[in-house]
N, C-alpha and C positions, 0 to 999 in steps of 0.2 A: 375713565380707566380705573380701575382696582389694582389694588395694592396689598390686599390680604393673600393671594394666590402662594399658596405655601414652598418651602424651597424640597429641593428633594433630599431624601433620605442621606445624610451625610452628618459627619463630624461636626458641625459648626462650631467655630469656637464661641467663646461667649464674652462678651466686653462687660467686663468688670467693672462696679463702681473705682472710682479713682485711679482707672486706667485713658489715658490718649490715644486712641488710633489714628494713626497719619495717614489716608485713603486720598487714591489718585480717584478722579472722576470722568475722568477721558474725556475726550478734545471736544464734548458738547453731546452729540446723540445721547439721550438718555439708554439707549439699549446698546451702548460701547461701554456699560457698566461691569466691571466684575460680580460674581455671586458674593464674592466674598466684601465688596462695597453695600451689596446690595444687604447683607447679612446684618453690616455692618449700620447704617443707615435705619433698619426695624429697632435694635434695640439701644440710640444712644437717648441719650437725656437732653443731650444738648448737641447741637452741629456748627462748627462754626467753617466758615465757607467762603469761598474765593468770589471775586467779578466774572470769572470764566465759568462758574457753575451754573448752571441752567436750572432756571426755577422750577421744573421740571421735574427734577434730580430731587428735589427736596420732598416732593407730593410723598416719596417713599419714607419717608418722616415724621408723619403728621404729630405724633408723640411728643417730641423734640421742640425744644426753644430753637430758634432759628436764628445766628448772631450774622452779621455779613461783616465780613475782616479784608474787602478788597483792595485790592492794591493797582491802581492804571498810571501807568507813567505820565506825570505831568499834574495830576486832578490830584486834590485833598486825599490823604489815606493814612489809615492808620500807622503807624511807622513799626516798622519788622521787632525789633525787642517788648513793642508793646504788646505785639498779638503774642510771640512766644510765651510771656508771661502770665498771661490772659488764659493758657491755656493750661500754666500751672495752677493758677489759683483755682481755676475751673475742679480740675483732679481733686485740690487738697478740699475740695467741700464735698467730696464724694459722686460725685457726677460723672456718668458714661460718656465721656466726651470723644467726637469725632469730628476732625480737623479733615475737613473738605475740601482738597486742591484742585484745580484743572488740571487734565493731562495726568502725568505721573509725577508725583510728587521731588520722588530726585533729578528728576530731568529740569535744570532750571524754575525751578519750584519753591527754592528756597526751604525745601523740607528735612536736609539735612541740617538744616543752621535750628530749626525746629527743637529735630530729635533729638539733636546734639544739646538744644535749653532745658527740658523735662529729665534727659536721664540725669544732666547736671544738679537739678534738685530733683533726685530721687525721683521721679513719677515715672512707672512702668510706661510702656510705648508697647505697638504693633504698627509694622509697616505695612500697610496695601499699595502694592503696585497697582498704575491705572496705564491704560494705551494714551503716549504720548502722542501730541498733533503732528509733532516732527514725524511721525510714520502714518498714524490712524490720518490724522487731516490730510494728509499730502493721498493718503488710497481712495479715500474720498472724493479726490479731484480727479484720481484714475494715474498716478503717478506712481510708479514701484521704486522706495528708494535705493533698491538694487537690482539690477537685470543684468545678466550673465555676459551679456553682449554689450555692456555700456560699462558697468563696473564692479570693481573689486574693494571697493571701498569706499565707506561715506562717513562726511564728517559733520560732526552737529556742535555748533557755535551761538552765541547768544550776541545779541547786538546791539548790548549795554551794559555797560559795569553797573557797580555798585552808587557811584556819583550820576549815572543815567548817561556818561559818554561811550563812544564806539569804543571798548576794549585796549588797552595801551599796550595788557600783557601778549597777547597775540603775534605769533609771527605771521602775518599774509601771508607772505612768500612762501614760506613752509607749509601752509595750509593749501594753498594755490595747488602747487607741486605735489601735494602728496596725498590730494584725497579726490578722486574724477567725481564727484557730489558731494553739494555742499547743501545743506541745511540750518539754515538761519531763520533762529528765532527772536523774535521782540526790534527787528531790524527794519522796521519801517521809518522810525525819526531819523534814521543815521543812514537810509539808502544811498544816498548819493556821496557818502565818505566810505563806505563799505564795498561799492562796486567800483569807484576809483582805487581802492587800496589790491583787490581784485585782479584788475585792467594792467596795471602798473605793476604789479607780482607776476603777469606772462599769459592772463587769461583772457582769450580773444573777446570782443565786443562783442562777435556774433553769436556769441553762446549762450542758448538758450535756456528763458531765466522762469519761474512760475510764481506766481505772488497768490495765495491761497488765505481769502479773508473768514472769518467765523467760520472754521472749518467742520463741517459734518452737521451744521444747523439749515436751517428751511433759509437762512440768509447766505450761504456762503455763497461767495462771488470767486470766480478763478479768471487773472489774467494772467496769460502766457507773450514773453516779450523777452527780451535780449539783454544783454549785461550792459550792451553799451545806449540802452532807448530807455533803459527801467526806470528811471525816474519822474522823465516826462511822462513816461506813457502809465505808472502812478496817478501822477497828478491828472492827467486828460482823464482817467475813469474815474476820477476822486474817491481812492479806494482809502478805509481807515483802518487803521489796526483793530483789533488783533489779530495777526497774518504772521501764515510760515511763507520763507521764502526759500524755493529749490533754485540751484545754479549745477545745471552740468545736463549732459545726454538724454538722460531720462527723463524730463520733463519732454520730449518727442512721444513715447509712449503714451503720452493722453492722447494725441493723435488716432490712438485705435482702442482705450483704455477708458476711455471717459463715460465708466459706464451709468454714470446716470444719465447723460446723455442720451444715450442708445436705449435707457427704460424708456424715456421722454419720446421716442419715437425720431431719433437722427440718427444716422447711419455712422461710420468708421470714419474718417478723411482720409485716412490713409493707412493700411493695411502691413505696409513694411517703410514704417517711420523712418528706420533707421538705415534703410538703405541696403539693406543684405541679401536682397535678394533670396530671401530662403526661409522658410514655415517656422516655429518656434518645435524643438524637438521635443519629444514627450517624458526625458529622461536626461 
């Protein structure tokens, strides 16, 4: 693959010595890159770069020192104050530096706690938005997190504090109630305290649940299962993080939407998932 293929005629900005750019890297496919990652990536000095980035992502780099600052719940990592600082010092030596996150950076990314360290001591920032897994991953599986006919609203939730436990500030019940999709990320150590808290807030057990592992890589695995089996039926595919997990209606729509399935050569299951009896209108 080549990587000189030039960008087209446009504005580029241009990344400054002793500037940080904070670039999302989207949910793993290297071509769910932005232009403006990809802009971003040709001229840094240095990249320092999450567990979720695909080595892949980097080939666009060859220039660049290559730092890896990942962070997996549970395993040895560098600890959050130490990378944001790491990327001051980075700046004050005069270095183009580009802070490589999976997904989108504000989206549970810890990028605002970031930006918020560098402007604190003075170092210029640029934000790059990336497509987060909580939409790009879940399209990927052939899931829409919103269809006109399932809902009016989705809600995106993390499924761990800051200590690594299920969320304390969280009202279920409110969240239950008030969003017909739900999107959970980082929610695999804590599934079986998350779909009980769920259950028990007034969400039936039959409702259909997606667990979407390495999402948009040549590894991603999708199991579709129920709120009240999720957990077993986890463990029975010994599926591992890192996985979005959809809860509501929508997840039916893979039923006809699963299109990589259909590239692979398998048909629809079923054509009107949802029951309505009626074609999807064109407007």
């Amino acid at each position: 693959m080549t990587h000189n293929v030039p960008l087209p005629a446009h504005a580029w900005p241009t990344l400054e010595a002793g500037w940080v750019w904070l670039c999302g890297a989207g949910p793993g496919d290297p071509g769910l890159l932005t232009l403006h990652a990809v802009n971003a990536l040709r001229q840094a000095d240095v990249v320092i770069y999450d567990a979720l980035v695909q080595e892949a992502i980097l080939e666009w780099a060859p220039q660049a020192e290559h730092i890896f600052a990942g962070k997996r719940g549970g395993k040895p990592s560098a600890k959050q104050r130490d990378i944001s600082l790491r990327l001051v010092d980075l700046a004050r030596e005069g270095k183009k530096v580009l802070r490589l996150k999976g997904g989108d950076p504000f989206v549970f990314g810890r990028g605002g706690e970031e930006a918020q360290t560098l402007v604190q001591h003075g170092v210029p920032v640029r934000i790059i938005p990336g497509i987060s897994a909580g939409i790009g991953g879940l399209a990927y599986a052939g899931i829409p997190v919103t269809h006109r006919d399932v809902n009016q609203s989705v809600t995106f939730v993390t499924g761990h504090d800051q200590s690594g436990n299920t969320p304390g500030s969280l009202d279920w019940v409110s969240i239950s109630k008030g969003s017909q999709v739900l999107v959970i990320y980082m929610g695999m150590k804590h599934i079986a305290q998350i779909s009980a808290k769920l259950i028990a807030a007034g969400r039936p057990m039959s409702e259909p649940v997606a667990v979407v592992t390495t999402a948009t890589t040549r590894d991603q695995r999708v199991l579709e299962t129920t709120l009240g089996t999720i957990v077993e039926d986890i463990a029975a595919a010994g599926m591992e993080p890192p996985a979005i997990i959809c809860v509501g209606q929508s997840v039916l729509m893979r039923q006809v939407l699963d299109w990589q399935g259909q590239a692979a050569g398998e048909a629809p299951r079923n054509l009107d998932p949802l029951g309505r009896g009626r074609p999807a209108e064109s407007a």
